[in-house]
N, CA, C, O and CB atoms as a CASP TS submission, in Angstrom:
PFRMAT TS
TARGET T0000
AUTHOR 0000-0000-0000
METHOD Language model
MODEL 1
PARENT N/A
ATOM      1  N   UNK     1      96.954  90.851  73.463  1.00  0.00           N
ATOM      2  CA  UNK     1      96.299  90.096  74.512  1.00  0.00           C
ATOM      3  C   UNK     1      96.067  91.037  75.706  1.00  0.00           C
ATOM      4  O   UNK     1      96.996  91.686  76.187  1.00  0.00           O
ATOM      5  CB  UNK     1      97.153  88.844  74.924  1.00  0.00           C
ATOM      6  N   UNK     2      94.785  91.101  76.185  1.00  0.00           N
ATOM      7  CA  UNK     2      94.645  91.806  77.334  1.00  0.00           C
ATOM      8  C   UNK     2      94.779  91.390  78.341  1.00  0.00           C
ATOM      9  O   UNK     2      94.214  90.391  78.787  1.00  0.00           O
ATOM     10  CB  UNK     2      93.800  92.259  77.463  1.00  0.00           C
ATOM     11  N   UNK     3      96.172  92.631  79.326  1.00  0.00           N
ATOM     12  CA  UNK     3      96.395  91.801  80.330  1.00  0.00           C
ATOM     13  C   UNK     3      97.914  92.417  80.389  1.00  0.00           C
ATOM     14  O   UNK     3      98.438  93.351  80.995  1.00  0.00           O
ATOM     15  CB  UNK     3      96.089  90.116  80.053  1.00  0.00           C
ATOM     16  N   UNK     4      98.389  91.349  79.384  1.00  0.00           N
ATOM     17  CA  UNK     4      99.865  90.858  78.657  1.00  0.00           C
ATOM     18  C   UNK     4     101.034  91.984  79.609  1.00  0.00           C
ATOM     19  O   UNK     4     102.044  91.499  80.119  1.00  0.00           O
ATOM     20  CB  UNK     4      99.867  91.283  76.426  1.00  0.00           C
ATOM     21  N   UNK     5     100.731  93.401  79.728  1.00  0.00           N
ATOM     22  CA  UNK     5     101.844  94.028  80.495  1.00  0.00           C
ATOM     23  C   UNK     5     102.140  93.989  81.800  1.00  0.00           C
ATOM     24  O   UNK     5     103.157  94.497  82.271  1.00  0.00           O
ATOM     25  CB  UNK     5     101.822  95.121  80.359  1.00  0.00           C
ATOM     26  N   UNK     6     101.006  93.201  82.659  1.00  0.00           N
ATOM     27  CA  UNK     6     100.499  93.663  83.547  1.00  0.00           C
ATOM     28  C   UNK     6     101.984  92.431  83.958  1.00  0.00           C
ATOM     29  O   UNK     6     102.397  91.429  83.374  1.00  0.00           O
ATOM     30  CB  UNK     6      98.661  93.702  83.865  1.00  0.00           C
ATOM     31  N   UNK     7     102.512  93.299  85.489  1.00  0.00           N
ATOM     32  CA  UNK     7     103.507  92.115  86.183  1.00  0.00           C
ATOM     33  C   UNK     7     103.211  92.171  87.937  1.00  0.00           C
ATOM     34  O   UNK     7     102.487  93.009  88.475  1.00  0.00           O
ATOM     35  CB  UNK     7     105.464  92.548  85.802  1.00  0.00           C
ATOM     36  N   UNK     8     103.597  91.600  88.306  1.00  0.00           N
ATOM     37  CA  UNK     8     103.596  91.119  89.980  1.00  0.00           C
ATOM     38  C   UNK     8     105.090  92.180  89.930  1.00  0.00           C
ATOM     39  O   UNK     8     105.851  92.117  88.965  1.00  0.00           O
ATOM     40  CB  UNK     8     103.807  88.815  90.541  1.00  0.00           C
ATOM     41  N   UNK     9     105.346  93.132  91.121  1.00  0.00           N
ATOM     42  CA  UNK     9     106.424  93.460  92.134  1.00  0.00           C
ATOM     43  C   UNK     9     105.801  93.596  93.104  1.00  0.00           C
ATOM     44  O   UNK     9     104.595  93.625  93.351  1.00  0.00           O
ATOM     45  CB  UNK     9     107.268  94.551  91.981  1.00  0.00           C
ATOM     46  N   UNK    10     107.085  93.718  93.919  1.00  0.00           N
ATOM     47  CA  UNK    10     107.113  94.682  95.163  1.00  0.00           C
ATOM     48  C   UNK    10     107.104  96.348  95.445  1.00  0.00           C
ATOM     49  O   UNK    10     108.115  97.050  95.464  1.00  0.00           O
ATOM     50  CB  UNK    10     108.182  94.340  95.686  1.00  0.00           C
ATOM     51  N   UNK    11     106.055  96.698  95.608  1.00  0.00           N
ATOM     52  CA  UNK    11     106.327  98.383  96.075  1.00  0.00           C
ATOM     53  C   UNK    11     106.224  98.631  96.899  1.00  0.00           C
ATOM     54  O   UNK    11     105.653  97.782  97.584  1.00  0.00           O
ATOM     55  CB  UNK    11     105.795  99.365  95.753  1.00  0.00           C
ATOM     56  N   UNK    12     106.676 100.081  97.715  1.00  0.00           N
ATOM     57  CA  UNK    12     106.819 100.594  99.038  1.00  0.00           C
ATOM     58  C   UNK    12     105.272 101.274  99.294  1.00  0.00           C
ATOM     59  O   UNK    12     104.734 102.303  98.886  1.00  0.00           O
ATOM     60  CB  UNK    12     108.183 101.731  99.131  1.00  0.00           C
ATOM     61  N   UNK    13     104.863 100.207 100.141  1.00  0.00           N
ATOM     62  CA  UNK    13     103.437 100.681 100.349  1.00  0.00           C
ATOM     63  C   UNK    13     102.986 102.652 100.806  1.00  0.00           C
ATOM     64  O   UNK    13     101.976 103.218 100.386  1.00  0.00           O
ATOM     65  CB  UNK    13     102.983  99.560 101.734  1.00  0.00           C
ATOM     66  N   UNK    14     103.445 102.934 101.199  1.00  0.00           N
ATOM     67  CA  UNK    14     103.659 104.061 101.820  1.00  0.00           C
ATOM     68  C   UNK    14     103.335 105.383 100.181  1.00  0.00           C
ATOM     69  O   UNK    14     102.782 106.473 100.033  1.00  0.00           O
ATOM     70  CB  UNK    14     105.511 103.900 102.681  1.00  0.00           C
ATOM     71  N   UNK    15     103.926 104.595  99.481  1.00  0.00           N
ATOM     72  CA  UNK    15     103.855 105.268  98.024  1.00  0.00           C
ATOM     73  C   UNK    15     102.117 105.301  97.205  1.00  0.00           C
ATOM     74  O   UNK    15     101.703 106.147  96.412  1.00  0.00           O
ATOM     75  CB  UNK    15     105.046 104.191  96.959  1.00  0.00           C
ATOM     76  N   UNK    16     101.596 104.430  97.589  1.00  0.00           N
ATOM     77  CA  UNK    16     100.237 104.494  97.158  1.00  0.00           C
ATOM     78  C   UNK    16      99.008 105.019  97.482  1.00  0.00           C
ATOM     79  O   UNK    16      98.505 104.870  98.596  1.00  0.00           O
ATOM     80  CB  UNK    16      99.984 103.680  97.108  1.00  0.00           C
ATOM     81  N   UNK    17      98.508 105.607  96.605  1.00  0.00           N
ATOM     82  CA  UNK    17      96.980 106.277  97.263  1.00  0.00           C
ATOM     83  C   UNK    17      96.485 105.907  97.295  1.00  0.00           C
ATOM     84  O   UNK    17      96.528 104.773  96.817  1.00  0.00           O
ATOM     85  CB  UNK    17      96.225 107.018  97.098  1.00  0.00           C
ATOM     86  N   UNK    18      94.696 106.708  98.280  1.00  0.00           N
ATOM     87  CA  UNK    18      93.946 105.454  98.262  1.00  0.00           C
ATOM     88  C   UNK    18      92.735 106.367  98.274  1.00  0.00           C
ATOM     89  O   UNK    18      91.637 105.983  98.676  1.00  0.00           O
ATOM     90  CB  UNK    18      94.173 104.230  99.529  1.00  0.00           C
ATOM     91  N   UNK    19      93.072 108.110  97.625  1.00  0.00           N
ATOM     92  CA  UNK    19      91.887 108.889  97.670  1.00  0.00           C
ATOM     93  C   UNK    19      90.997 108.262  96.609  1.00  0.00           C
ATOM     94  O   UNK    19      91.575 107.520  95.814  1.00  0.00           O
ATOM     95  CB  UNK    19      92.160 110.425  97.432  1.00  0.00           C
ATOM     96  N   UNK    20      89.454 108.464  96.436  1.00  0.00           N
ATOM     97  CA  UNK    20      88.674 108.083  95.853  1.00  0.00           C
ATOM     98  C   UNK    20      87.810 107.084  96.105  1.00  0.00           C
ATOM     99  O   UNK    20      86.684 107.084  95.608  1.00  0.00           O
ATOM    100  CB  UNK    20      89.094 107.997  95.124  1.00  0.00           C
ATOM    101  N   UNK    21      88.191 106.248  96.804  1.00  0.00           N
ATOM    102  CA  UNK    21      87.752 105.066  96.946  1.00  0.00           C
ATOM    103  C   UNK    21      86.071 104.840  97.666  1.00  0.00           C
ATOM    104  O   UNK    21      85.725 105.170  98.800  1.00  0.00           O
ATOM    105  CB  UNK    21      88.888 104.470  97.737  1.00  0.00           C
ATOM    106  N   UNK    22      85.370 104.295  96.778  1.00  0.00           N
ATOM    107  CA  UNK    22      84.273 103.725  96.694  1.00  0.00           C
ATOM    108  C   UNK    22      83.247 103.231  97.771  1.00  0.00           C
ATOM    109  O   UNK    22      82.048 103.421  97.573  1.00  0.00           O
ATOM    110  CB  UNK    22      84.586 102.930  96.087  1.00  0.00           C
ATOM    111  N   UNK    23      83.652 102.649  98.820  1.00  0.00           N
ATOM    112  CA  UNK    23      83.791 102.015 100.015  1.00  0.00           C
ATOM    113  C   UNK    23      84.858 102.523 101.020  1.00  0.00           C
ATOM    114  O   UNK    23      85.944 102.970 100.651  1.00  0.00           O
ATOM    115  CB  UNK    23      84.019 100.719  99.716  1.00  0.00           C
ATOM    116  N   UNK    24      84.529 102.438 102.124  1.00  0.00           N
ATOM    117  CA  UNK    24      85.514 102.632 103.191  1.00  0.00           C
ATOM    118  C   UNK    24      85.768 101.477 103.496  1.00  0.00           C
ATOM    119  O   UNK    24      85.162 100.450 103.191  1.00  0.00           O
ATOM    120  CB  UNK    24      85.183 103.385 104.322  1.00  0.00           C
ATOM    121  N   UNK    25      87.131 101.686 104.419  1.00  0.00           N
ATOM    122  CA  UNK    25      87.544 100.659 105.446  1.00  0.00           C
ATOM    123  C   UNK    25      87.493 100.508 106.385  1.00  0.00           C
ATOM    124  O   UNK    25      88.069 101.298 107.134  1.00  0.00           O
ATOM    125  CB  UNK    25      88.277 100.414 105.588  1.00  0.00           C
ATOM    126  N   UNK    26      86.561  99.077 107.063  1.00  0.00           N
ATOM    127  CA  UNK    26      86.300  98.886 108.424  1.00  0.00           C
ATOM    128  C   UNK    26      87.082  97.918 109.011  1.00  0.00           C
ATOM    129  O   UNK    26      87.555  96.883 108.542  1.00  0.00           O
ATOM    130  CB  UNK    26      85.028  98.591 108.645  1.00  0.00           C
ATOM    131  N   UNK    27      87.166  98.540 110.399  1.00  0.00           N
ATOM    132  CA  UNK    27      88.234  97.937 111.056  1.00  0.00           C
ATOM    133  C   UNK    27      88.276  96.514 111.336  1.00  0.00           C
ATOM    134  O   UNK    27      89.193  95.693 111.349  1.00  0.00           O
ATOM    135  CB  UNK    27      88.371  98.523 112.148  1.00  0.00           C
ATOM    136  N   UNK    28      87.060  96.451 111.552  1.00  0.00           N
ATOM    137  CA  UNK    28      86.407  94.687 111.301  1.00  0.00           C
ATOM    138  C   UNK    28      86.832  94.290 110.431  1.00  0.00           C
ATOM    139  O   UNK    28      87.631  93.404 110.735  1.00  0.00           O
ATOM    140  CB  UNK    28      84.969  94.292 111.042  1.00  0.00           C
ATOM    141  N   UNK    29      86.739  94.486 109.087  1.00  0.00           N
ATOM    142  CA  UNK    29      87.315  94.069 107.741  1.00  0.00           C
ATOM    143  C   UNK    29      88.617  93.975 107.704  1.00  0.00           C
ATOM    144  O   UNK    29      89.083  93.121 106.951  1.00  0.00           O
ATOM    145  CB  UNK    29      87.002  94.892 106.711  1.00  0.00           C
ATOM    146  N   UNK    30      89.495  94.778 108.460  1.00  0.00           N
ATOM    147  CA  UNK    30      90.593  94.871 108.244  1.00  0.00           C
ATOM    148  C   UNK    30      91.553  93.758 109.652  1.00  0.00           C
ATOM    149  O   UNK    30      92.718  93.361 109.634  1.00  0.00           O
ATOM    150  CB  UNK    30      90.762  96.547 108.123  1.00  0.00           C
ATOM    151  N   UNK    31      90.742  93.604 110.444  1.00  0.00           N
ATOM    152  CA  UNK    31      91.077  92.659 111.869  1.00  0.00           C
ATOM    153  C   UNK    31      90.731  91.214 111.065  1.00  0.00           C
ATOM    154  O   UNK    31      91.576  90.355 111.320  1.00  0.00           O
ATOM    155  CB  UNK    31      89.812  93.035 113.585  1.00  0.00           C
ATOM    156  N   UNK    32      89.584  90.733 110.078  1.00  0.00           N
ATOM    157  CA  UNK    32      89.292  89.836 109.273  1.00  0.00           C
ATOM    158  C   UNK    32      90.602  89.372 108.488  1.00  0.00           C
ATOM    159  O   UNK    32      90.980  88.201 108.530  1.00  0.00           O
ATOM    160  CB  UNK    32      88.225  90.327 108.477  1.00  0.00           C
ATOM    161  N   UNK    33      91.336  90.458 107.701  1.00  0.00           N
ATOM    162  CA  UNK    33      91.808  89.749 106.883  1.00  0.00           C
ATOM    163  C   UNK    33      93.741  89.938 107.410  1.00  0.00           C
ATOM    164  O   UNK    33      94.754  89.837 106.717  1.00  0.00           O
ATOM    165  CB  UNK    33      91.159  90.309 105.284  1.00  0.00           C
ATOM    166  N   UNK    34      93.585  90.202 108.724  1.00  0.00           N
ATOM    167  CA  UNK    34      95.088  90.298 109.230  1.00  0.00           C
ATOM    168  C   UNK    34      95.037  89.026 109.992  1.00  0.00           C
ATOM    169  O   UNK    34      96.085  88.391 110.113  1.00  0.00           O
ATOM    170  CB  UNK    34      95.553  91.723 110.216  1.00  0.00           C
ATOM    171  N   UNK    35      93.801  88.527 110.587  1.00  0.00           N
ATOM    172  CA  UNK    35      93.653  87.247 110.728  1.00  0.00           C
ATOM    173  C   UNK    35      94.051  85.500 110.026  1.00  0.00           C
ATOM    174  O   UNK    35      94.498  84.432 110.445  1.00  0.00           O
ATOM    175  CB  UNK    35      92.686  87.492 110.741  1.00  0.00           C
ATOM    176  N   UNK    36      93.527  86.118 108.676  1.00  0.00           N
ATOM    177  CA  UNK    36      93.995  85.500 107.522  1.00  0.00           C
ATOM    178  C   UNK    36      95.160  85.495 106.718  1.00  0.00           C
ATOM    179  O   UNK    36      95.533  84.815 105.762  1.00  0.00           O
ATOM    180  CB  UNK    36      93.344  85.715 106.883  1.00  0.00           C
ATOM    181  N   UNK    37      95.666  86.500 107.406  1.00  0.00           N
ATOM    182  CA  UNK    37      97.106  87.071 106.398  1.00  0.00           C
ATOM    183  C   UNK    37      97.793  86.004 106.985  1.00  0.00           C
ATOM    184  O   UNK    37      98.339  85.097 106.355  1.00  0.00           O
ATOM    185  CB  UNK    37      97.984  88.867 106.632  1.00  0.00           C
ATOM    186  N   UNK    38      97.743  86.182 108.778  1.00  0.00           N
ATOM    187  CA  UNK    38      98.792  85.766 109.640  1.00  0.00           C
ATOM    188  C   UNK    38      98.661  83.913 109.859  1.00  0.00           C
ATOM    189  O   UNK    38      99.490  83.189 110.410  1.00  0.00           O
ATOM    190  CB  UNK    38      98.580  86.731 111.176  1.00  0.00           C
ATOM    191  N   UNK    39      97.314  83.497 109.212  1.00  0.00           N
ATOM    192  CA  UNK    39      97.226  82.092 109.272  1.00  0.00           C
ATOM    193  C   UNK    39      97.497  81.193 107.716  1.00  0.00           C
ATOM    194  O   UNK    39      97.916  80.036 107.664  1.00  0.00           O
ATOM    195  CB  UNK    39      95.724  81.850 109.880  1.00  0.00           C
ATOM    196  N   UNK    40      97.291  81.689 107.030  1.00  0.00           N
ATOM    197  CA  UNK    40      97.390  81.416 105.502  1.00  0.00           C
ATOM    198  C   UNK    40      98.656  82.176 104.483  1.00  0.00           C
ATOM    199  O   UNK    40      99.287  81.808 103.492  1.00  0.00           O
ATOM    200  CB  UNK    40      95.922  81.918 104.941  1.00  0.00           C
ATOM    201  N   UNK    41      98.631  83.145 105.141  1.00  0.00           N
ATOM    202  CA  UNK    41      99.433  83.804 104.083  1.00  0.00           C
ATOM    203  C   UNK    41      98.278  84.880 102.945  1.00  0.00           C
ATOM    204  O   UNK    41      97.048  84.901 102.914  1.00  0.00           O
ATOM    205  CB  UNK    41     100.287  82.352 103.151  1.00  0.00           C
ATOM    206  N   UNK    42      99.256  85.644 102.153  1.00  0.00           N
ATOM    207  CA  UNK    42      98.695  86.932 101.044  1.00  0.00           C
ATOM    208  C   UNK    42      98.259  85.484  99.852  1.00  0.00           C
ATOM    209  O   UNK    42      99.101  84.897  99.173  1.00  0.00           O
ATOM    210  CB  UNK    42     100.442  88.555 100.258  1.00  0.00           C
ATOM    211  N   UNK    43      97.082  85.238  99.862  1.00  0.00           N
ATOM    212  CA  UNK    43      96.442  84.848  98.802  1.00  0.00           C
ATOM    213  C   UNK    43      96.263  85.893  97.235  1.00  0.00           C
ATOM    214  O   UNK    43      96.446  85.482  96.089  1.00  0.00           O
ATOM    215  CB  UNK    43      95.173  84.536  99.478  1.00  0.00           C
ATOM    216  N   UNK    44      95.981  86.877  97.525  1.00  0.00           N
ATOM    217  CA  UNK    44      95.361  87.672  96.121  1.00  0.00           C
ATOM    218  C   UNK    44      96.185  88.702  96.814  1.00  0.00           C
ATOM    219  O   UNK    44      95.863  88.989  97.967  1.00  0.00           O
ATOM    220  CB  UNK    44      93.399  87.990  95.703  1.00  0.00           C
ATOM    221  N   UNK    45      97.299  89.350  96.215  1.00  0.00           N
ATOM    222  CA  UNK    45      97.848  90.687  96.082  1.00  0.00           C
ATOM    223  C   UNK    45      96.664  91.769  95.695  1.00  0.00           C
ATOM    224  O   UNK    45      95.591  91.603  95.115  1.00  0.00           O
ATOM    225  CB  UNK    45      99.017  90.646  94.945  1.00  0.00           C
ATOM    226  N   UNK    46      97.473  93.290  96.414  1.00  0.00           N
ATOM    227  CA  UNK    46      96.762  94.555  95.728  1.00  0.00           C
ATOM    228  C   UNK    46      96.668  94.482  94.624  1.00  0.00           C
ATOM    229  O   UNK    46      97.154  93.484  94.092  1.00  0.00           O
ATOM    230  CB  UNK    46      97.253  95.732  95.835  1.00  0.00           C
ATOM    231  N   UNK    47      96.051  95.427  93.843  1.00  0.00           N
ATOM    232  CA  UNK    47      96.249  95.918  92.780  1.00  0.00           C
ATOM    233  C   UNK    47      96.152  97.400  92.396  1.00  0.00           C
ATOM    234  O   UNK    47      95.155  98.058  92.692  1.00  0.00           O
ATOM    235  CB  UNK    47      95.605  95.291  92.185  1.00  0.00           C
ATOM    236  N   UNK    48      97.220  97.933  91.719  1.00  0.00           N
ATOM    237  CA  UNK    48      97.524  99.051  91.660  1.00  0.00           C
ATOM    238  C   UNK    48      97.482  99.393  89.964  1.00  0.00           C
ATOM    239  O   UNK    48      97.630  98.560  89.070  1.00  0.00           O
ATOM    240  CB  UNK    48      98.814  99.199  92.456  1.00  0.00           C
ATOM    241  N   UNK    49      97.219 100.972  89.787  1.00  0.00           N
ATOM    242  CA  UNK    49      97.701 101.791  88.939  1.00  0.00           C
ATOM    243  C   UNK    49      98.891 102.793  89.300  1.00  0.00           C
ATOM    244  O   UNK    49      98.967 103.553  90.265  1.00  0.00           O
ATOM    245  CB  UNK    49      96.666 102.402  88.548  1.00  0.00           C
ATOM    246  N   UNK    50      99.870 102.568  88.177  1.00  0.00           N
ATOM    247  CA  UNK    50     100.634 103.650  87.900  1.00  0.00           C
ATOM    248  C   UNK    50     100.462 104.550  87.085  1.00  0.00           C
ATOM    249  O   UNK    50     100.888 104.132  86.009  1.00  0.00           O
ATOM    250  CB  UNK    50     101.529 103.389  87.673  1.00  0.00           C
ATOM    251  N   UNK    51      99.926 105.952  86.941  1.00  0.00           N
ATOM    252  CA  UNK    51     100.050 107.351  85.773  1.00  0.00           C
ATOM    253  C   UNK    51     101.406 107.533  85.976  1.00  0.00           C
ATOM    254  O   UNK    51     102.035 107.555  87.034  1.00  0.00           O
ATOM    255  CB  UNK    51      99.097 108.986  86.092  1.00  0.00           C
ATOM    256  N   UNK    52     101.850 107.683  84.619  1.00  0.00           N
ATOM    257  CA  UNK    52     103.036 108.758  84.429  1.00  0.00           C
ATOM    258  C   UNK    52     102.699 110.149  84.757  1.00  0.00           C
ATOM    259  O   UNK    52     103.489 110.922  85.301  1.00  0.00           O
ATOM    260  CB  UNK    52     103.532 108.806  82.971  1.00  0.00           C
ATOM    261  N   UNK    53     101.529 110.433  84.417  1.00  0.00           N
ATOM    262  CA  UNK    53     101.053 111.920  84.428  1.00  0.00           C
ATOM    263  C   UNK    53     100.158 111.943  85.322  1.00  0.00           C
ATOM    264  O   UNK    53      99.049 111.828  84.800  1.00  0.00           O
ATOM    265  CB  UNK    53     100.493 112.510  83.181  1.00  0.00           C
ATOM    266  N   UNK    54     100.122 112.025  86.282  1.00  0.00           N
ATOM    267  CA  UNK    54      98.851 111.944  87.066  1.00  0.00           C
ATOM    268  C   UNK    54      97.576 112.919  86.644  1.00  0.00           C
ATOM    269  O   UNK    54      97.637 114.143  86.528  1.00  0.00           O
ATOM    270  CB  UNK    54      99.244 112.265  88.524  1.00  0.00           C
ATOM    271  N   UNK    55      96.368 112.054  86.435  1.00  0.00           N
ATOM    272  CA  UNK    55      95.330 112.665  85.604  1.00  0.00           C
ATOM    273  C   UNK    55      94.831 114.429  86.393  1.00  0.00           C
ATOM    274  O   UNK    55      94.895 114.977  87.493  1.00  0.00           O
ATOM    275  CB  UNK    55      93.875 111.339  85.594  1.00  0.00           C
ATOM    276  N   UNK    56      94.332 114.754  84.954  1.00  0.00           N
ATOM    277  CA  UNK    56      93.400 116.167  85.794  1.00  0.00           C
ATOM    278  C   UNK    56      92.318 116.144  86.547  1.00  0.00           C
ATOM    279  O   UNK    56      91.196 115.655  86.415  1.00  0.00           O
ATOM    280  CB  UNK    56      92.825 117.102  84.962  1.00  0.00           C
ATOM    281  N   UNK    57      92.720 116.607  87.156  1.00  0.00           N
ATOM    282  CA  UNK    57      91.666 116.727  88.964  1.00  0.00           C
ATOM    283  C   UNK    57      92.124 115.435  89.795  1.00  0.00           C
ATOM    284  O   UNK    57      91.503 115.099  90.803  1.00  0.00           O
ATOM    285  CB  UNK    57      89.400 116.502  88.780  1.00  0.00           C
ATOM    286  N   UNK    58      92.958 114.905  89.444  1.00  0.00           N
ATOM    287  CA  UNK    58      93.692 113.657  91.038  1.00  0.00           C
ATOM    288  C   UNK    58      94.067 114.733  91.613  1.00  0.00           C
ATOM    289  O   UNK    58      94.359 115.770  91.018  1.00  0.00           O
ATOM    290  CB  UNK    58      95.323 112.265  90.900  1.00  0.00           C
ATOM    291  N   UNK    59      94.090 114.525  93.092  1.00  0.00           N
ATOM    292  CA  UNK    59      94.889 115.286  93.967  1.00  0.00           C
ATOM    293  C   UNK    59      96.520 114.749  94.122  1.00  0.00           C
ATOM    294  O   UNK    59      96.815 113.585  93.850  1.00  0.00           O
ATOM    295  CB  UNK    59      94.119 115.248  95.353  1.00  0.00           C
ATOM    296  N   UNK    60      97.174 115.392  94.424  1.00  0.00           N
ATOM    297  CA  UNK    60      98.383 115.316  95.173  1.00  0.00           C
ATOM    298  C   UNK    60      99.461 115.941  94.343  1.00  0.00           C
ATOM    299  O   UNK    60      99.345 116.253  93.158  1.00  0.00           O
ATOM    300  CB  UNK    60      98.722 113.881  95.559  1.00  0.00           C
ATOM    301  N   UNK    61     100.616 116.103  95.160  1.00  0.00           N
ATOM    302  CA  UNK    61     101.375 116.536  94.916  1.00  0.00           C
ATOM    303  C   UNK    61     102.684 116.281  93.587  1.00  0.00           C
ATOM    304  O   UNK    61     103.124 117.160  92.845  1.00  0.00           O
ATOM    305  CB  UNK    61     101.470 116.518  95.940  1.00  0.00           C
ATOM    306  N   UNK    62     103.023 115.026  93.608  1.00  0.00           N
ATOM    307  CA  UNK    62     103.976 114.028  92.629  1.00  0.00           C
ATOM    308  C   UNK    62     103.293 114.659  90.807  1.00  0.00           C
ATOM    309  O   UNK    62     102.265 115.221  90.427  1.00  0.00           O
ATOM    310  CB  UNK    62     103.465 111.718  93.104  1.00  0.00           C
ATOM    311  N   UNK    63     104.087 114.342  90.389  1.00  0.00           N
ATOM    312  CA  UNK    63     103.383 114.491  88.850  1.00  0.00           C
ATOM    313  C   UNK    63     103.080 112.991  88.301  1.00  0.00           C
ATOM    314  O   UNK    63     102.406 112.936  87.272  1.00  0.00           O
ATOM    315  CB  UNK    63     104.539 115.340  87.632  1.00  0.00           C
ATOM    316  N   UNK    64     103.463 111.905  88.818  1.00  0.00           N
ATOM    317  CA  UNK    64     103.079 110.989  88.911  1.00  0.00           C
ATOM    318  C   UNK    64     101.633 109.989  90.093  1.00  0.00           C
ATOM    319  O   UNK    64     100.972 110.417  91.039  1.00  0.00           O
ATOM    320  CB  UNK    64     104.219 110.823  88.872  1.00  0.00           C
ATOM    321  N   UNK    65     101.656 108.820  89.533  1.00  0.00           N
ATOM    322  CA  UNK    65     100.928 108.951  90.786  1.00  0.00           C
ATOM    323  C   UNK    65     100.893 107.127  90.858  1.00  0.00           C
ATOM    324  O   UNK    65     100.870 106.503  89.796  1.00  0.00           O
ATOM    325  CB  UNK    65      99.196 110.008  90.683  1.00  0.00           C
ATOM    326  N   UNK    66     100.891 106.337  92.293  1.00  0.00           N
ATOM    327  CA  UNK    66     100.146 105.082  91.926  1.00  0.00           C
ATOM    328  C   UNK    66      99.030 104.833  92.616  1.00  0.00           C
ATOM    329  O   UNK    66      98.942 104.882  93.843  1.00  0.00           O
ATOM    330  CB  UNK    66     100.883 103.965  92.053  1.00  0.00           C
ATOM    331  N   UNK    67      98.086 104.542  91.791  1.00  0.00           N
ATOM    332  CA  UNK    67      96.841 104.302  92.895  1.00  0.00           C
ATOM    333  C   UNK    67      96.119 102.933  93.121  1.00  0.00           C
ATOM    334  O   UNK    67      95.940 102.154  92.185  1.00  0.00           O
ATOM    335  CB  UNK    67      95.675 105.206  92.508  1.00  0.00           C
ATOM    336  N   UNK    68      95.652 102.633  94.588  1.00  0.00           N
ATOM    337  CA  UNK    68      95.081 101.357  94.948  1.00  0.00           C
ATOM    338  C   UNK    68      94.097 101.401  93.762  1.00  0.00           C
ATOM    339  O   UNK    68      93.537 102.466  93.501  1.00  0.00           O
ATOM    340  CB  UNK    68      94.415 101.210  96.540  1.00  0.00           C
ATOM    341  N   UNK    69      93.796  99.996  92.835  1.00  0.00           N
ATOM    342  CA  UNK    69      92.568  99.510  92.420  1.00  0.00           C
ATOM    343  C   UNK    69      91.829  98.826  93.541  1.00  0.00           C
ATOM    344  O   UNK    69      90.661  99.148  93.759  1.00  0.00           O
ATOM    345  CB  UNK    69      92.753  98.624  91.298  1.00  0.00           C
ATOM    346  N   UNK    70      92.229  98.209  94.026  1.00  0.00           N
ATOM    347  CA  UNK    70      91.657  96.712  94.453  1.00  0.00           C
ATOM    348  C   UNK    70      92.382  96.455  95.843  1.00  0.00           C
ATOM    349  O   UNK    70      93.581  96.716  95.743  1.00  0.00           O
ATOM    350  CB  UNK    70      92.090  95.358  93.226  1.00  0.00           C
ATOM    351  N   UNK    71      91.910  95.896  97.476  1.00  0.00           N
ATOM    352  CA  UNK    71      92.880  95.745  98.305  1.00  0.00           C
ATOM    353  C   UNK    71      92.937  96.498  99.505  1.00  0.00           C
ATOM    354  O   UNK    71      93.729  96.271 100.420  1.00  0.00           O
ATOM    355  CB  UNK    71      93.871  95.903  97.695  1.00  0.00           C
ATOM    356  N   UNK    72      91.710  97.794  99.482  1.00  0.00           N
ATOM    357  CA  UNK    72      91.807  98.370 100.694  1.00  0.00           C
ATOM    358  C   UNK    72      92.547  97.524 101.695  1.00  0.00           C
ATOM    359  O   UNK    72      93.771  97.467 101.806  1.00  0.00           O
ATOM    360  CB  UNK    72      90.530  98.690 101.137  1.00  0.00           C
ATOM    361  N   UNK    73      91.394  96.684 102.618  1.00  0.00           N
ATOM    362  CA  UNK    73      91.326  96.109 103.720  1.00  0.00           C
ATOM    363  C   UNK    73      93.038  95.244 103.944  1.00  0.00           C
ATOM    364  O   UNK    73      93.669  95.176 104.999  1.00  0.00           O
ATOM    365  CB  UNK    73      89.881  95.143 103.617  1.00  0.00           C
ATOM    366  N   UNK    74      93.495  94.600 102.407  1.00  0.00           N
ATOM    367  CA  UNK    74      94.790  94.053 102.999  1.00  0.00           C
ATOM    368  C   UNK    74      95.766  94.982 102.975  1.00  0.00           C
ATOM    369  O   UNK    74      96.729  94.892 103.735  1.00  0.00           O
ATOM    370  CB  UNK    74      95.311  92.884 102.337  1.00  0.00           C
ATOM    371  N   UNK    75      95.613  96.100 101.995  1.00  0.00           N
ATOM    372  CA  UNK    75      97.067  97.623 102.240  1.00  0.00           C
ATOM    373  C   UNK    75      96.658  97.769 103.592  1.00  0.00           C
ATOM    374  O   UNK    75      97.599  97.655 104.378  1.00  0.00           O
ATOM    375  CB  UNK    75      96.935  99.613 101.160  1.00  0.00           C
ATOM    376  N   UNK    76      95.665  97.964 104.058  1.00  0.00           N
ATOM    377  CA  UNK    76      95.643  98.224 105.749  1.00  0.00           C
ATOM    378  C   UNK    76      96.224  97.925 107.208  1.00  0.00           C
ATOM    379  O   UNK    76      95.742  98.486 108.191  1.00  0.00           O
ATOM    380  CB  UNK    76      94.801  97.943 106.006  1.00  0.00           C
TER
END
């Protein structure tokens, strides 16, 4: 079943990257949804990848790596 491994935690935000990314983050966007955080609550969590091996040509340092999918504006 696709999907099936996938689980909800908690991680130490500080640990995740966010090189690559597609779109930037505007501060507007990000004043938008701290607005919403602080009246509603985290509706839709990040979403992240973990490599064991962090692929060839990612940057950084770790031999691992986790990276933002999904979530700029609320990791912000």
């Amino acid at each position: 079943m696709p999907g099936a491994d996938r689980k909800l935690q908690q991680l130490d935000i500080t640990s995740i990257e966010t090189h690559g990314r597609l779109r930037t983050v505007k501060e507007a966007g990000v004043e938008a949804v701290a607005a919403s955080l602080a009246s509603i609550g985290l509706r839709t969590p990040i979403s992240v990848r973990y490599y064991e091996e962090r692929p060839e040509g990612m940057p950084g340092e770790t031999v691992d790596a986790l990276v933002l999918l999904t979530g700029a504006h609320r990791l912000e």
